[in-house]
C-alpha positions, 0 to 999 in steps of 0.5 A: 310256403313257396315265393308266391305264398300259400292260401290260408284260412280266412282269420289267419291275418287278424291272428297275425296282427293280434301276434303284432306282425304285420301280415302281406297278403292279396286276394287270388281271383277265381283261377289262381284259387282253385288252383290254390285249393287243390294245392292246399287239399295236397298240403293237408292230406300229407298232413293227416297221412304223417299225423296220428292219434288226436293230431289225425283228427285236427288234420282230417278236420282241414282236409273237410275245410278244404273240400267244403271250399272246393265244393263251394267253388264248384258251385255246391253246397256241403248239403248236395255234396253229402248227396252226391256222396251218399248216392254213390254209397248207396250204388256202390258201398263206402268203405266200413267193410274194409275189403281189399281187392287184388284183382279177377280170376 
């Protein structure tokens, strides 16, 4: 956690408290919580990336969190996200198929 704190998940103060610690906290405005998302986005792929077996699974599940809010901060549900995503993968495939490239001859 920086000196100015880090954004957390909505219920983290009530577990605080029920912890019987008093948590400090405020409420970021609009730029300070984009900004804060994308950091947050940072924090929780490095997690998932050092993770493996089920702690890969509870890290991808933050990075999903993570999107769903930055989605919504642009102004987009999760259902036009899912959309967008399966547009592009109709256009241009996903990534079931494991194919590497290095390069053109």
């Amino acid at each position: 956690m920086d000196s100015y704190g880090k954004l957390v998940r909505d219920r983290i103060p009530q577990i605080i408290r029920a912890d019987g610690t008093e948590p400090v906290t405020y409420t970021a405005d609009p730029d300070e919580y984009r900004h804060r998302l994308r950091d947050k986005l940072r924090e929780e792929v490095a997690e998932f990336l050092e993770a493996d077996g089920a702690g890969a699974l509870e890290e991808l599940a933050d990075v999903l969190e993570v999107v769903h809010a930055l989605a919504a901060d642009l102004g987009v549900g999760v259902d036009r996200l899912e959309e967008v995503r399966r547009a592009k993968a109709d256009e241009r495939g996903g990534f079931a198929d494991r194919i590497v490239w290095t390069g053109n001859r």
